[in-house]
PDBQT receptor file of N, H, CA, C and O in Angstrom, charges set to zero:
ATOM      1  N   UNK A   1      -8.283  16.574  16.625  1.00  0.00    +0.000 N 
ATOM      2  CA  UNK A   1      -8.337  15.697  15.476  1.00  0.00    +0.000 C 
ATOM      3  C   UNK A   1      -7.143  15.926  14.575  1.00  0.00    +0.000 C 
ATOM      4  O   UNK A   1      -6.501  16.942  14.312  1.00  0.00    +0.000 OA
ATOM      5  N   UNK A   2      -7.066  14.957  14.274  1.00  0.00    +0.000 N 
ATOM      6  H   UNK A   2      -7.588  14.131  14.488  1.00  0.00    +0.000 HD
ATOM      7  CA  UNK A   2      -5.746  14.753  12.712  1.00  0.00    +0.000 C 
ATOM      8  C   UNK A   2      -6.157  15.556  11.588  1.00  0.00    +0.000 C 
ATOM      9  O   UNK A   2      -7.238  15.372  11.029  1.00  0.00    +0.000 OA
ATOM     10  N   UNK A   3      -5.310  16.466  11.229  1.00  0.00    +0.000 N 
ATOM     11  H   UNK A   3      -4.432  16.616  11.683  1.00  0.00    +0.000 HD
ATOM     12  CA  UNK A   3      -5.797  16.620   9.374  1.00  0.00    +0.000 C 
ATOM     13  C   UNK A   3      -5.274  15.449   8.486  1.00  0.00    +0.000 C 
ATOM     14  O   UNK A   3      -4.615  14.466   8.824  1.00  0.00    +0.000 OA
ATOM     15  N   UNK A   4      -5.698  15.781   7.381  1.00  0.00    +0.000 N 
ATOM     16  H   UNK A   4      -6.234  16.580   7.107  1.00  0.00    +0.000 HD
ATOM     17  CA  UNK A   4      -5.288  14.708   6.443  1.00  0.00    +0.000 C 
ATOM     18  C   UNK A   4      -4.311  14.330   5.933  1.00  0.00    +0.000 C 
ATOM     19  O   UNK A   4      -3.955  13.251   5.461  1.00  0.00    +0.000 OA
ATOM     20  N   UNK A   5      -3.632  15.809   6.108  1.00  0.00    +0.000 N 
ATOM     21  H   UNK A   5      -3.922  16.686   6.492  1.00  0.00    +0.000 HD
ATOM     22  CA  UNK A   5      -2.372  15.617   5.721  1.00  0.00    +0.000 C 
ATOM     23  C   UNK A   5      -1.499  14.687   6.874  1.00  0.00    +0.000 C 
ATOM     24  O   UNK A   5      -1.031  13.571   6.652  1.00  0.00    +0.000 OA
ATOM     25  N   UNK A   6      -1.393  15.575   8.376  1.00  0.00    +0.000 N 
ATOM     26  H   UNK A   6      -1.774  16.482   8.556  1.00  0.00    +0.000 HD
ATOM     27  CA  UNK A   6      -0.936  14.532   9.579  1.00  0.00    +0.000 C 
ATOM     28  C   UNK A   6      -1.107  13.274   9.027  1.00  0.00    +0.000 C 
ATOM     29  O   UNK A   6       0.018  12.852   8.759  1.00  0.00    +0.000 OA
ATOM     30  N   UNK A   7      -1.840  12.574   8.764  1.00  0.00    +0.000 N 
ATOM     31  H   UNK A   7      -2.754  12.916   8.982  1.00  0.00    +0.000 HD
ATOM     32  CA  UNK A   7      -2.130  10.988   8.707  1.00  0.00    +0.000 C 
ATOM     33  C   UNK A   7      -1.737  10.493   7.482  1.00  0.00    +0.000 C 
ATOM     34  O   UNK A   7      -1.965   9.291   7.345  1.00  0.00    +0.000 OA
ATOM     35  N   UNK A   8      -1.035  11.247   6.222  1.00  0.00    +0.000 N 
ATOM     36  H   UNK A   8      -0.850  12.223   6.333  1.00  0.00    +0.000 HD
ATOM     37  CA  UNK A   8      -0.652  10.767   5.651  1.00  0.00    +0.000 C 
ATOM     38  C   UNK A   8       0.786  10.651   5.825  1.00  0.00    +0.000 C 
ATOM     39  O   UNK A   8       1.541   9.745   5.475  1.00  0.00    +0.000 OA
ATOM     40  N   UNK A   9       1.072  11.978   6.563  1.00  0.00    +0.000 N 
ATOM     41  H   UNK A   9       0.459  12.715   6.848  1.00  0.00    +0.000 HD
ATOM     42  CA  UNK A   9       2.760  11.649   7.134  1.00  0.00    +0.000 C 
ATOM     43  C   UNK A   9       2.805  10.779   8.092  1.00  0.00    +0.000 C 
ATOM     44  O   UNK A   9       4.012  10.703   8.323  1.00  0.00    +0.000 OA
ATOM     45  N   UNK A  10       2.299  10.108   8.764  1.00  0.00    +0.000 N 
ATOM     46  H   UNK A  10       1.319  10.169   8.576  1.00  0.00    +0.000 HD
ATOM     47  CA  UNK A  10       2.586   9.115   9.617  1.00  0.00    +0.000 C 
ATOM     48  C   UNK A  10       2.455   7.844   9.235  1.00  0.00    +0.000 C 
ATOM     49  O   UNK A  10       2.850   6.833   9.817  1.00  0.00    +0.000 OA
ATOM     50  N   UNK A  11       1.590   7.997   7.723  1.00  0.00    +0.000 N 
ATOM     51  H   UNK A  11       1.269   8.818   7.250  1.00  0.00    +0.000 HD
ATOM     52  CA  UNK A  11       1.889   6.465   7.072  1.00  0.00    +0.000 C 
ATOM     53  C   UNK A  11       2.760   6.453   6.706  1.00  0.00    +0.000 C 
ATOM     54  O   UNK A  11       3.455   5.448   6.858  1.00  0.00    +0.000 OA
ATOM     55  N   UNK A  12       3.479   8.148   5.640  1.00  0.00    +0.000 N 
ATOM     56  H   UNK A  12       2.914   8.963   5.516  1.00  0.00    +0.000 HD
ATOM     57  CA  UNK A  12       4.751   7.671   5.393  1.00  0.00    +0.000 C 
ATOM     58  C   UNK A  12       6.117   7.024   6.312  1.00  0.00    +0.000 C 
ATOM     59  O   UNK A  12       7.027   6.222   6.105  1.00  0.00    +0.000 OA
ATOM     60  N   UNK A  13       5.661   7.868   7.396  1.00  0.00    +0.000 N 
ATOM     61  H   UNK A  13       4.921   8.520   7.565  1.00  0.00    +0.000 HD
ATOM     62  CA  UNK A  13       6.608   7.160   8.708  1.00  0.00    +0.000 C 
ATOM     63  C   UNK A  13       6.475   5.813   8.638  1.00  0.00    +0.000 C 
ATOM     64  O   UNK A  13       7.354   5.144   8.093  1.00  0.00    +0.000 OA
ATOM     65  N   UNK A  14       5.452   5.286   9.136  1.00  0.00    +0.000 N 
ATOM     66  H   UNK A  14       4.738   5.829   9.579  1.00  0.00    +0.000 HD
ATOM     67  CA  UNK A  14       5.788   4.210   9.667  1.00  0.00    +0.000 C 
ATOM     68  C   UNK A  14       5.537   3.137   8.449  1.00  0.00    +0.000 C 
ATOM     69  O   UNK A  14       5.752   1.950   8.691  1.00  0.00    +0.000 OA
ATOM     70  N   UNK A  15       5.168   3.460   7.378  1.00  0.00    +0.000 N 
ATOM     71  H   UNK A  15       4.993   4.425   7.181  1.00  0.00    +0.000 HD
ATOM     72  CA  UNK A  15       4.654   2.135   6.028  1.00  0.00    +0.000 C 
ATOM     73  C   UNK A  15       6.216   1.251   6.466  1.00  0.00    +0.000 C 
ATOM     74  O   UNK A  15       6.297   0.297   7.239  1.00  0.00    +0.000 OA
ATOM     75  N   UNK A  16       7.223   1.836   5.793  1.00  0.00    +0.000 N 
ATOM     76  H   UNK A  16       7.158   2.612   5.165  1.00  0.00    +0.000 HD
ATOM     77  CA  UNK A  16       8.000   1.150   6.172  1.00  0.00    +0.000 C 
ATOM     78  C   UNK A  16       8.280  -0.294   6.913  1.00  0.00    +0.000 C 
ATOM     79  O   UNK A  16       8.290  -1.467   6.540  1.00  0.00    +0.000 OA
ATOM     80  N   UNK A  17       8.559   0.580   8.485  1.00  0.00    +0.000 N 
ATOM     81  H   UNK A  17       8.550   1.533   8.788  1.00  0.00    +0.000 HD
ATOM     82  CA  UNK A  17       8.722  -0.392   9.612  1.00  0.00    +0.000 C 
ATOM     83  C   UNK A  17       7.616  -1.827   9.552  1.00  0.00    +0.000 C 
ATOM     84  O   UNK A  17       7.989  -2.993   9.678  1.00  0.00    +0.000 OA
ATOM     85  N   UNK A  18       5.972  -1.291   9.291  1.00  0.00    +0.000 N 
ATOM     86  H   UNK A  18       5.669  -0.344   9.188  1.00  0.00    +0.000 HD
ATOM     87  CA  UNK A  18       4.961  -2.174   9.246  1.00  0.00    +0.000 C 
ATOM     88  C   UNK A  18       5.521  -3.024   7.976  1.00  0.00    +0.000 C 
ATOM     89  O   UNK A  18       5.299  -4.204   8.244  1.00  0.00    +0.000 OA
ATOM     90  N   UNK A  19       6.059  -2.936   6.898  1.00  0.00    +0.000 N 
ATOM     91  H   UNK A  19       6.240  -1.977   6.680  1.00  0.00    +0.000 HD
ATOM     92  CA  UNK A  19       6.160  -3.783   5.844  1.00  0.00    +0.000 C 
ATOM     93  C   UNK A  19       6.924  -4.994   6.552  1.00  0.00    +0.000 C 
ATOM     94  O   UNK A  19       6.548  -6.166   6.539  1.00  0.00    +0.000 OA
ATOM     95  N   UNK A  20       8.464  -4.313   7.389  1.00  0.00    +0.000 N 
ATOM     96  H   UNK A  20       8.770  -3.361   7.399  1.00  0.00    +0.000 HD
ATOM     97  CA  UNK A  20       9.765  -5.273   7.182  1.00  0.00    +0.000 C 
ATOM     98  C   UNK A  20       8.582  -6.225   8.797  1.00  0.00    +0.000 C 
ATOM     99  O   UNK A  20       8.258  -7.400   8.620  1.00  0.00    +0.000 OA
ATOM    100  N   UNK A  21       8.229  -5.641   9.869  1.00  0.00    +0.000 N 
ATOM    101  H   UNK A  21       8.493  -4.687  10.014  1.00  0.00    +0.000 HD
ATOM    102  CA  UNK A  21       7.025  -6.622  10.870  1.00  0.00    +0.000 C 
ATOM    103  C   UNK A  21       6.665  -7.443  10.048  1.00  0.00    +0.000 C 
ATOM    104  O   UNK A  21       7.086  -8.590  10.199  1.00  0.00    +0.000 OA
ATOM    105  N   UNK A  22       5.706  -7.125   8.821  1.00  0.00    +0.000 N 
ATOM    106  H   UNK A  22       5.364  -6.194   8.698  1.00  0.00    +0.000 HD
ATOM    107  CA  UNK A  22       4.991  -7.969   8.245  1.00  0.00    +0.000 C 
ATOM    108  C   UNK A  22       5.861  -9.425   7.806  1.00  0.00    +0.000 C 
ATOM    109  O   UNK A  22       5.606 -10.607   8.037  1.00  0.00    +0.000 OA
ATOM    110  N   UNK A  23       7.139  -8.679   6.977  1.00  0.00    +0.000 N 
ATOM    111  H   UNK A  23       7.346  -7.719   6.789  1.00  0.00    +0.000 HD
ATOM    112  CA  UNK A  23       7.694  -9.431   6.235  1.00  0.00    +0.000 C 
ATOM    113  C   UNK A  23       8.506 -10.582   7.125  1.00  0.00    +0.000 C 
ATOM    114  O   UNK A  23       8.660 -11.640   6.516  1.00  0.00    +0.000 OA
ATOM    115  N   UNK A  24       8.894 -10.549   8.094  1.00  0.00    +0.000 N 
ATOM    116  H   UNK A  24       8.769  -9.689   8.589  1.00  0.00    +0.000 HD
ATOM    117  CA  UNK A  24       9.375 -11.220   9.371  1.00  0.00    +0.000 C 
ATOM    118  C   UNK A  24       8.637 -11.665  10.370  1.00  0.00    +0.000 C 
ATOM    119  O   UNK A  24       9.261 -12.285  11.232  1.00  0.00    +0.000 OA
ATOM    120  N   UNK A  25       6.822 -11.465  10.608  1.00  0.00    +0.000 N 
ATOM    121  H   UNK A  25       6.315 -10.961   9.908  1.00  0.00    +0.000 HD
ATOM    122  CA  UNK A  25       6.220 -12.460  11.302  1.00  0.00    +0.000 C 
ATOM    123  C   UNK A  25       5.954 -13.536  10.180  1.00  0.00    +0.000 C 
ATOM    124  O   UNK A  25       5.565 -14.619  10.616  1.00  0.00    +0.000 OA
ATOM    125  N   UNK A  26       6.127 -13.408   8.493  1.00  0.00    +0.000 N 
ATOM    126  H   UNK A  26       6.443 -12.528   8.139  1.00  0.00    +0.000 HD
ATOM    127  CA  UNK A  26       5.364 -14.234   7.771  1.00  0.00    +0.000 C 
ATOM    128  C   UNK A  26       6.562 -15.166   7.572  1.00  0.00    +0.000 C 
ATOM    129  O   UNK A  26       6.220 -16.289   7.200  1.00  0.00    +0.000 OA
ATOM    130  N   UNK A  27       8.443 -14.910   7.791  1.00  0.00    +0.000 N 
ATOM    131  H   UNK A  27       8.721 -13.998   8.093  1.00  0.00    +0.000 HD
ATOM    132  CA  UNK A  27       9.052 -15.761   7.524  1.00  0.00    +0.000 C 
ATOM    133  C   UNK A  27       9.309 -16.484   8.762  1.00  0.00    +0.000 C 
ATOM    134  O   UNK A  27       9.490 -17.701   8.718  1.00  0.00    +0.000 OA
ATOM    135  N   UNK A  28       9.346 -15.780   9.973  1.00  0.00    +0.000 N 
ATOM    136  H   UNK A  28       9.199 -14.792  10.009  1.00  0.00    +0.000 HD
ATOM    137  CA  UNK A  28       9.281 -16.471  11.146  1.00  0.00    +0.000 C 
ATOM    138  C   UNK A  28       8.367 -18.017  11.035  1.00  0.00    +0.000 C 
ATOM    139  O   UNK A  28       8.699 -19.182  11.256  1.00  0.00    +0.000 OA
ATOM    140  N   UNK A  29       7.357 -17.518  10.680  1.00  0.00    +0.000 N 
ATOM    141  H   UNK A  29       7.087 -16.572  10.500  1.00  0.00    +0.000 HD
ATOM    142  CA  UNK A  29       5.834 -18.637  10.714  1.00  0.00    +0.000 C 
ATOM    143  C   UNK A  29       6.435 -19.693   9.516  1.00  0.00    +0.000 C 
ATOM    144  O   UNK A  29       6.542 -20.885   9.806  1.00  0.00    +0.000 OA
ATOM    145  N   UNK A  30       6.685 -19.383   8.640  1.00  0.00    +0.000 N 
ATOM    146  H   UNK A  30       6.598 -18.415   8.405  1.00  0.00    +0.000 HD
ATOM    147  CA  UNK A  30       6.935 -20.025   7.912  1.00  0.00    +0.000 C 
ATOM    148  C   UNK A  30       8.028 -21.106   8.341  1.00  0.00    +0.000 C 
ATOM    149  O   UNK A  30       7.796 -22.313   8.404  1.00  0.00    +0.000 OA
ATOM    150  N   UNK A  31       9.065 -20.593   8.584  1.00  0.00    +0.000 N 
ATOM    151  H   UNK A  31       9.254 -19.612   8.534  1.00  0.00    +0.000 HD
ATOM    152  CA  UNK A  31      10.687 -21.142   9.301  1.00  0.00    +0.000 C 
ATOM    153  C   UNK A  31      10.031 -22.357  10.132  1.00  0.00    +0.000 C 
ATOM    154  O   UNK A  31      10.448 -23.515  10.103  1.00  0.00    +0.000 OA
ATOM    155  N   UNK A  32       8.753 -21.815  10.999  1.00  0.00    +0.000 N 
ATOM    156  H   UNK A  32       8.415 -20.874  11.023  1.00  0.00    +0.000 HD
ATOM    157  CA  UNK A  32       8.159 -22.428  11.883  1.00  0.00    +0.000 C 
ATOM    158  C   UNK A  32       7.716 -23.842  11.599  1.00  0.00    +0.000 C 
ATOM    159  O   UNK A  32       8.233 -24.910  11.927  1.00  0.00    +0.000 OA
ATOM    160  N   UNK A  33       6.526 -23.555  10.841  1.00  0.00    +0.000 N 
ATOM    161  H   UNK A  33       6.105 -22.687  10.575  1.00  0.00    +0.000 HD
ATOM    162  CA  UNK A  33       5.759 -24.510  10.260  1.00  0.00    +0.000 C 
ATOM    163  C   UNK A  33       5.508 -25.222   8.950  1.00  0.00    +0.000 C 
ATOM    164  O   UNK A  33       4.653 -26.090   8.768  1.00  0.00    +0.000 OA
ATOM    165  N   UNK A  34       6.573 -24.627   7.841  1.00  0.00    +0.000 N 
ATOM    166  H   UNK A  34       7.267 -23.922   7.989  1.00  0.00    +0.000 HD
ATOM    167  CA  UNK A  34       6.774 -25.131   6.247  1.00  0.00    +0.000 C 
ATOM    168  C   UNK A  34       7.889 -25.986   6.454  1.00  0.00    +0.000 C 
ATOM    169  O   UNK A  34       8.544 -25.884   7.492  1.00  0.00    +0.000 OA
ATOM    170  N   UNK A  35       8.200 -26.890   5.504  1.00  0.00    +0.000 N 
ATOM    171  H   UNK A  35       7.668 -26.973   4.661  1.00  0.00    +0.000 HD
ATOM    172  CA  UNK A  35       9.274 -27.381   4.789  1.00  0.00    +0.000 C 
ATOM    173  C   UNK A  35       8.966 -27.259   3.381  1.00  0.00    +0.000 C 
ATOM    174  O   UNK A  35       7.920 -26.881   2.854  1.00  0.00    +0.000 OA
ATOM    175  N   UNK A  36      10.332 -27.740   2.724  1.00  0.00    +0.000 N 
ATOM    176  H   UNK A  36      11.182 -28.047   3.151  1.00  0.00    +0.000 HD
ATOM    177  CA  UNK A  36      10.545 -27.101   1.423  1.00  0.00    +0.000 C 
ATOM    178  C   UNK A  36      10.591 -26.011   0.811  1.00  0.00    +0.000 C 
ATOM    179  O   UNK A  36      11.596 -25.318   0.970  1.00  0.00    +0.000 OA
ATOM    180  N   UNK A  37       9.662 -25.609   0.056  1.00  0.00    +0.000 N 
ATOM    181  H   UNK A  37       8.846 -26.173  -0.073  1.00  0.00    +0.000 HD
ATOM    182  CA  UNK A  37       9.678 -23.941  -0.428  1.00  0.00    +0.000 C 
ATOM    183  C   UNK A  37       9.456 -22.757   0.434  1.00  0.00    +0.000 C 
ATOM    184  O   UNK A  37       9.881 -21.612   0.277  1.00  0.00    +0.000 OA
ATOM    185  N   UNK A  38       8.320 -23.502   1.866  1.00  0.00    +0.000 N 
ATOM    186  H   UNK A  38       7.975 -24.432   1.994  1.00  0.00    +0.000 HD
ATOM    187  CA  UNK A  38       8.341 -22.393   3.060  1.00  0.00    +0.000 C 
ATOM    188  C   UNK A  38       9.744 -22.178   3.087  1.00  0.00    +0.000 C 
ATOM    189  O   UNK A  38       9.976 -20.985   2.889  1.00  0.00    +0.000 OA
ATOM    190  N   UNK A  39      11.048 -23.030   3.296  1.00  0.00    +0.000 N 
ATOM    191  H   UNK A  39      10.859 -23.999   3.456  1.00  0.00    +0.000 HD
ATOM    192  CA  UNK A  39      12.713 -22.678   3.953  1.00  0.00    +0.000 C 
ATOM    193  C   UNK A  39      12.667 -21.242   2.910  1.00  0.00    +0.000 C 
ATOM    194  O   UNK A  39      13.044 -20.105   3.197  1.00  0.00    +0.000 OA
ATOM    195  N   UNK A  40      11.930 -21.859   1.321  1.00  0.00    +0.000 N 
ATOM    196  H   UNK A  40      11.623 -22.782   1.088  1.00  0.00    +0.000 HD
ATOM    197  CA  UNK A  40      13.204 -20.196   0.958  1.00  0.00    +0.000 C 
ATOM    198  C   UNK A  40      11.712 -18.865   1.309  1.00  0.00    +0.000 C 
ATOM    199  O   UNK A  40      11.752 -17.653   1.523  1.00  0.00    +0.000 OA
ATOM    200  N   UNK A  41      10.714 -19.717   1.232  1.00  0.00    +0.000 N 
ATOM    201  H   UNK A  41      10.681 -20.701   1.058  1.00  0.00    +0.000 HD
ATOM    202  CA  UNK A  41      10.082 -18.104   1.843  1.00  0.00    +0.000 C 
ATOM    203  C   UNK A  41      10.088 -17.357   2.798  1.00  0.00    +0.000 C 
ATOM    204  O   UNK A  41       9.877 -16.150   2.912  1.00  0.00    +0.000 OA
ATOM    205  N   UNK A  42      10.457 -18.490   3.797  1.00  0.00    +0.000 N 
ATOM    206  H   UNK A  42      10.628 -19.471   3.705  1.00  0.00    +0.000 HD
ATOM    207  CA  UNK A  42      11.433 -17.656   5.065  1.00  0.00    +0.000 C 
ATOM    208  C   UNK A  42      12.342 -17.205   5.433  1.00  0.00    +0.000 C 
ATOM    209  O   UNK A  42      12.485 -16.508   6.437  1.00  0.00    +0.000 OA
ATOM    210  N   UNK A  43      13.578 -17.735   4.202  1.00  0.00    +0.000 N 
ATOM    211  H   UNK A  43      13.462 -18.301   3.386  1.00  0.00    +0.000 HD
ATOM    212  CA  UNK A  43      14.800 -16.677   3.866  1.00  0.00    +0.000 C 
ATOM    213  C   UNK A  43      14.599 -15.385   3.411  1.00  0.00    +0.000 C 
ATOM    214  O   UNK A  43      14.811 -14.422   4.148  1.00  0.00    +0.000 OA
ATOM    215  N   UNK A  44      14.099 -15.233   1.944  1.00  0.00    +0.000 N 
ATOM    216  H   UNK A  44      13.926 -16.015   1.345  1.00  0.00    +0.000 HD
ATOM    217  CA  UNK A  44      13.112 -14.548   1.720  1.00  0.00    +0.000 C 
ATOM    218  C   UNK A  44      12.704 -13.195   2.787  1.00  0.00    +0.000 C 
ATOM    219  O   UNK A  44      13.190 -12.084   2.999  1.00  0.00    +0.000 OA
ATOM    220  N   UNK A  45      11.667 -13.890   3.245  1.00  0.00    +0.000 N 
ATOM    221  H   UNK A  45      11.272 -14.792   3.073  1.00  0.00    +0.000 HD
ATOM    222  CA  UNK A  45      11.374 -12.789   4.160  1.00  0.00    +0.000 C 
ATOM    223  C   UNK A  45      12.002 -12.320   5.305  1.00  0.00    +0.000 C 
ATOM    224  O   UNK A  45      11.726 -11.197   5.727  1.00  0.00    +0.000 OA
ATOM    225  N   UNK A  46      12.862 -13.076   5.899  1.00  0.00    +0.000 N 
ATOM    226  H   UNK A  46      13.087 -13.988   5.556  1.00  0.00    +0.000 HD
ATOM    227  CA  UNK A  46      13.684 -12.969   7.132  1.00  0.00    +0.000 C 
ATOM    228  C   UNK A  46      14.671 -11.746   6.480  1.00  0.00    +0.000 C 
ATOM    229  O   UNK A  46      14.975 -10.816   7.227  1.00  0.00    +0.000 OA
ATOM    230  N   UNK A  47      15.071 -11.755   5.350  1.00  0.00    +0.000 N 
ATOM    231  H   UNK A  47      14.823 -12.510   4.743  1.00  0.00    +0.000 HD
ATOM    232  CA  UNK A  47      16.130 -11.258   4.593  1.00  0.00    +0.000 C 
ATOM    233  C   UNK A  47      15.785  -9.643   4.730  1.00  0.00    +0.000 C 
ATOM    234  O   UNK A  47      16.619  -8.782   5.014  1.00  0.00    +0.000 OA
ATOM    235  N   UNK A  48      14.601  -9.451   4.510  1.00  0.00    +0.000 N 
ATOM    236  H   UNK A  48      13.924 -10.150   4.280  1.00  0.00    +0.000 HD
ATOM    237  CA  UNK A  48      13.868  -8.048   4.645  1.00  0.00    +0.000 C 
ATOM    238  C   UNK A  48      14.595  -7.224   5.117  1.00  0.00    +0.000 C 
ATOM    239  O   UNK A  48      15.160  -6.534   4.269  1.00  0.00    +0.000 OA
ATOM    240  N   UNK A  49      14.913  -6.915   6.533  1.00  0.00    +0.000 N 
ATOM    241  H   UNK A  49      14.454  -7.475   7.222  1.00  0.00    +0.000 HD
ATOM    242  CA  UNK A  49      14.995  -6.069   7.872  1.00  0.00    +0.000 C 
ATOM    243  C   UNK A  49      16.849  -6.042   6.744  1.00  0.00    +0.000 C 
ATOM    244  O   UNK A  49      17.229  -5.304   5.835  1.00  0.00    +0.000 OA
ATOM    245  N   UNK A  50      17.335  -6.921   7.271  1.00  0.00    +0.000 N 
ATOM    246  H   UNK A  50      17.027  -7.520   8.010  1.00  0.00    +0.000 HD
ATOM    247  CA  UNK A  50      18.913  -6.479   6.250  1.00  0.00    +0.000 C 
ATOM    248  C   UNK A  50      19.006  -5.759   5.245  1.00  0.00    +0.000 C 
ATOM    249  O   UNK A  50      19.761  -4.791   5.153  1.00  0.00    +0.000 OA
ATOM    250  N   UNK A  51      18.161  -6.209   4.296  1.00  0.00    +0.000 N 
ATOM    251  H   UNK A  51      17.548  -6.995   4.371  1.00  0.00    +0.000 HD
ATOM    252  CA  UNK A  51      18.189  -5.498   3.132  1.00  0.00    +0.000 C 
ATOM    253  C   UNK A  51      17.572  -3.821   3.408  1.00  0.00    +0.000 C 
ATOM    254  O   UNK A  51      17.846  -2.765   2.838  1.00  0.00    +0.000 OA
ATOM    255  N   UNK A  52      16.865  -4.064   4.260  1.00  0.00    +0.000 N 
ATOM    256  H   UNK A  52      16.642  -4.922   4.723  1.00  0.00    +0.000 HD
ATOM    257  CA  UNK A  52      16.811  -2.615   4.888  1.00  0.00    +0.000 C 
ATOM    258  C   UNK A  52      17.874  -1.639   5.421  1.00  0.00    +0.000 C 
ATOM    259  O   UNK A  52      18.082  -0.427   5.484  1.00  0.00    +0.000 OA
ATOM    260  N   UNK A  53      18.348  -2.626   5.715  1.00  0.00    +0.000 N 
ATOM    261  H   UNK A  53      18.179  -3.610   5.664  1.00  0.00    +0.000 HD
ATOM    262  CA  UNK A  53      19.827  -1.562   6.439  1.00  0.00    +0.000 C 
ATOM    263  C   UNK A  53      20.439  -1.095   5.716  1.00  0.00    +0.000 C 
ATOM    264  O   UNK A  53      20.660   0.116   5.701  1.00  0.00    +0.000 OA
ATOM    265  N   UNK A  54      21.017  -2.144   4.680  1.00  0.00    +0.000 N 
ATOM    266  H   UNK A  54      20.837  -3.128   4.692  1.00  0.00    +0.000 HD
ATOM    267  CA  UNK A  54      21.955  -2.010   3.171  1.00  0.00    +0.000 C 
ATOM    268  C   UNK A  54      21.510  -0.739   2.149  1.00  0.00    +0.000 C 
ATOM    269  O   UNK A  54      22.132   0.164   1.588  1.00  0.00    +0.000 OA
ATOM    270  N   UNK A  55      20.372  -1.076   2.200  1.00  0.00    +0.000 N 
ATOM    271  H   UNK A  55      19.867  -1.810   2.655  1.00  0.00    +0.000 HD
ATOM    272  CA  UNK A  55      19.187  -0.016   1.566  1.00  0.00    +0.000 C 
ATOM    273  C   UNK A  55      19.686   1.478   1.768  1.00  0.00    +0.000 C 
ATOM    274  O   UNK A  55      20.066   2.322   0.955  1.00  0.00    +0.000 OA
ATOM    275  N   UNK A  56      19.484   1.503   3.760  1.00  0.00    +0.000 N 
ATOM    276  H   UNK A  56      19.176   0.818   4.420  1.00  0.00    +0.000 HD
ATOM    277  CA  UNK A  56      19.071   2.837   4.207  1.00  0.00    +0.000 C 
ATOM    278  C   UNK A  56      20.477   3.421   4.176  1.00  0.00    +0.000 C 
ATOM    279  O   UNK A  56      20.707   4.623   4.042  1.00  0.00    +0.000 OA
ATOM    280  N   UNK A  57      21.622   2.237   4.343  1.00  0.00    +0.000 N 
ATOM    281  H   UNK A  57      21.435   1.261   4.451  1.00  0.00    +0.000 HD
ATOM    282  CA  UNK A  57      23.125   2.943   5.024  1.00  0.00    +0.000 C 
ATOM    283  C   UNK A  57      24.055   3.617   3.419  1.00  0.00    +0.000 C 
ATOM    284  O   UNK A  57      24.880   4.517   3.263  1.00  0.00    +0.000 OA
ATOM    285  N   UNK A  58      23.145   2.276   2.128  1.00  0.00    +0.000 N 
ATOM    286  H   UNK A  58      22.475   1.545   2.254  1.00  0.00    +0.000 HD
ATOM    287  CA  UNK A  58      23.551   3.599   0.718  1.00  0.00    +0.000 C 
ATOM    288  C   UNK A  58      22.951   4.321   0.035  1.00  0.00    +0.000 C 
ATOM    289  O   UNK A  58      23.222   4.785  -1.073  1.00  0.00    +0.000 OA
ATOM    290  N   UNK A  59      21.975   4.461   0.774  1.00  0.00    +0.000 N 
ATOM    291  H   UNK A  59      21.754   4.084   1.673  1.00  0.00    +0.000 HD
ATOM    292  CA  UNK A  59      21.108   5.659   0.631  1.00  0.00    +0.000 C 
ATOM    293  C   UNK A  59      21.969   7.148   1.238  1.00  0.00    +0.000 C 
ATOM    294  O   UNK A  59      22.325   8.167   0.646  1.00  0.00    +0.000 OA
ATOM    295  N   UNK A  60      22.097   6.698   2.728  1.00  0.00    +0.000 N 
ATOM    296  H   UNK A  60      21.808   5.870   3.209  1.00  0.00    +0.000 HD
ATOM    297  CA  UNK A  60      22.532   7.719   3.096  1.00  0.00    +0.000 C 
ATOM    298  C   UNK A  60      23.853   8.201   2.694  1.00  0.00    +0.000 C 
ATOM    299  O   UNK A  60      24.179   9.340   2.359  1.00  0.00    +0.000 OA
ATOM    300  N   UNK A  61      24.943   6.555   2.835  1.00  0.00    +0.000 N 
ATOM    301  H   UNK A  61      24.678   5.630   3.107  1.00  0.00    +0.000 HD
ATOM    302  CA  UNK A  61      26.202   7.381   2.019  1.00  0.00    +0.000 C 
ATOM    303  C   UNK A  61      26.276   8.524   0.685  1.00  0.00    +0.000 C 
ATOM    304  O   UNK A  61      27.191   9.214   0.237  1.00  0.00    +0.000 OA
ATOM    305  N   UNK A  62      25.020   8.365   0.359  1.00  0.00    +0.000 N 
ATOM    306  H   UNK A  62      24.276   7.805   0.723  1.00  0.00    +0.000 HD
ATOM    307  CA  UNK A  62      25.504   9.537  -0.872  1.00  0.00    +0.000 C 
ATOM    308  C   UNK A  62      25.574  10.710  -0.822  1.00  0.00    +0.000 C 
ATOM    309  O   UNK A  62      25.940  11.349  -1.808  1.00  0.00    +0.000 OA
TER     310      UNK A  62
C-alpha cells in the first residue's frame, strides 16, 4: 500500500501534466465543435502546453 505521503507526491507529479490534457482535450473540442467565442477558447486552451514550456525553460534558466 501507498502512504499518504507517496500519493501526495505523485499528485504533485503529475497535477501538472493532467491540467495542460485537460486544458487541450477542452480546446481541441472546442476548435471542433464552437464558432465564435469557442475559436478564442480554443486558443486559449490550446495555448496551455506552450505556455508551459516558456514557463518551465525560465524557470529553469535561473
Amino acid at each position: 500500500m501507498m502512504s499518504a505521503s507517496n500519493r501526495a507526491s505523485l499528485w504533485r507529479i503529475f497535477a501538472a501534466p493532467l491540467l495542460i490534457l485537460g486544458a487541450s482535450l477542452v480546446g481541441l473540442v472546442a476548435a471542433l465543435v464552437a464558432n465564435g467565442p469557442g475559436d478564442w477558447i480554443s486558443w486559449f486552451a490550446l495555448s496551455a502546453p506552450l505556455l508551459a514550456v516558456v514557463w518551465g525553460r525560465l524557470r529553469r534558466a535561473r
